[in-house]
C-alpha positions, 0 to 999 in steps of 0.5 A: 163338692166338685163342679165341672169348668167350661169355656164360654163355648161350653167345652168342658175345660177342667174342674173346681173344687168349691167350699162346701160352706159357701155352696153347700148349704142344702137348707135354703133361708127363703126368709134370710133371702126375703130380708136381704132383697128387702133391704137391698131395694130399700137402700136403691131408693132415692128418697127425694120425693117431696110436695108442697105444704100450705104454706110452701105453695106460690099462692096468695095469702090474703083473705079470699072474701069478707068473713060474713054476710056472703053464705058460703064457708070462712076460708082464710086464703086459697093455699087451703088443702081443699082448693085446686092448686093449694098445698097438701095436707100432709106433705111427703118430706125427703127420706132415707128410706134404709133399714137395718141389717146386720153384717152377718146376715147379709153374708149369710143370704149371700152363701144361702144364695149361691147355695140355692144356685148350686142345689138347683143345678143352675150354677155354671163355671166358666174358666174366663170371661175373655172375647177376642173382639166385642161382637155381641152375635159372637157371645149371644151364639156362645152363650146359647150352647153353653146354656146360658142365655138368662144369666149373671155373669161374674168376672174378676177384679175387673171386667174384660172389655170386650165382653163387657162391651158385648153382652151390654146389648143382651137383654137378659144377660148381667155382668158383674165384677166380683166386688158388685155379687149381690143376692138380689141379682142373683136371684132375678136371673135363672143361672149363675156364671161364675168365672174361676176368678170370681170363685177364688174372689168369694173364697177369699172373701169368706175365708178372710172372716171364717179366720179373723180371731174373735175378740176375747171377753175383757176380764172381770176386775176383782172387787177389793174389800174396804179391809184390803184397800186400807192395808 
C-alpha cells in the first residue's frame, strides 16, 4: 500500500511504500489490543504501596486495663485493628503487579495497532522530524496545517532536539523515538505521525523476525531391541 509524505508544513513531499502485513491488516483485534494495554498499564505500576500490620504499628503492647471486673470488651493492647490508629487487619504488602504476555502477541497488537491507524485514515508520513529553532508557536502553526494537533510523533533512533524541545510544551502532542512505539500511546492519541526513519526502523524490526529460521524438530532416537544391543 502507498501513503503520500508530507513535510511538517503539510506540502506533499513524495510517497512511501508500507508493508501490508504491518498496516494492512483490515481485521482489527480490539481483544489483541485490550490485552496488550492491560499488561502495559499493569507493568507502570510501582507496586510499592504498603500499610502497617498490628504488629508493625508504633504503639504499646501492654495490656489496656485489667481482664475482668471493668464491664467492657478483653482487649489485649491498642494496636487492635478495631481502635483508632491501630494496624490493618489485612495489610497490603508490596507487589509486582506484571502479568503474563506473550512475545508474539505483543508484535501482534503492535501491527493490529498501527493497522487500525492506517484503516481509519489517521495515519500521517512525514519526511523529518527536524526544526530549525526550538520555537514551539512555530511547530503549534506547523502542525495545525498539517492536521496534526492530537497526535504521537515518531522520529528515528534519536529525537531532534529542537523539535523534541519544541513540542514538549504542547499539551497534546507526544514524541517518541522509534525504539519507545507502543500500543498504548498510539491509541491514546487520535493521529499517528510517523516519520520515514520510523518506517524503515518498524520495517526492520518486523522484518528481522518474519526472516529468523525456525528451529528444527530435535530428531527422534531409534529404539534399540535387547537382540541389537547384545550384537
Amino acid at each position: 500500500m502507498k501513503l503520500d509524505v508530507k513535510s511538517l508544513d503539510g506540502k506533499k513531499a513524495g510517497s512511501v511504500d508500507l508493508d501490508p502485513a504491518i498496516f494492512g491488516i483490515e481485521d482489527i483485534r480490539g481483544d489483541i489490543l485490550q490485552r496488550m494495554v492491560k499488561w502495559q498499564l499493569a507493568k507502570r505500576r510501582a507496586g510499592t504501596s504498603k500499610t502497617l500490620s498490628r504488629g508493625e504499628v508504633a504503639r504499646s503492647h501492654s495490656k489496656l486495663y485489667k481482664q475482668k471486673g471493668t464491664g467492657r470488651a478483653r482487649h489485649g493492647s491498642a494496636n487492635a485493628p478495631i481502635f483508632r490508629g491501630g494496624g490493618h487487619a489485612h495489610n497490603i504488602h508490596p507487589r509486582d503487579h506484571e502479568i503474563g504476555l506473550p512475545k508474539k502477541v505483543r508484535a501482534m497488537a503492535l501491527k493490529h495497532a498501527l493497522s487500525s491507524k492506517a484503516l481509519s485514515k489517521e495515519l500521517v508520513v512525514v519526511d523529518a522530524l527536524k526544526l530549525k529553532e526550538a520555537k514551539t508557536k512555530t511547530l503549534k502553526a506547523m502542525l495545525e496545517k498539517l492536521g496534526a494537533t492530537n497526535a504521537l510523533f515518531i522520529g528515528g533512533a534519536e529525537l531532534e532536539e529542537n523539535f523534541a524541545l519544541a513540542a514538549r510544551n504542547l499539551h497534546e502532542i507526544d514524541v517518541l523515538p522509534s525504539a519507545g512505539l507502543n500500543v498504548y500511546d498510539i491509541l491514546r492519541r487520535r493521529h499517528l505521525v510517523l516519520s520515514t526513519d520510523a518506517i524503515a526502523a518498524i520495517n526492520a524490526r518486523f522484518g528481522a523476525e518474519a526472516a529468523a529460521p525456525k528451529k528444527p524438530a530435535p530428531a527422534k532416537k531409534a529404539a534399540v531391541s535387547d537382540e541389537g544391543a547384545a550384537q
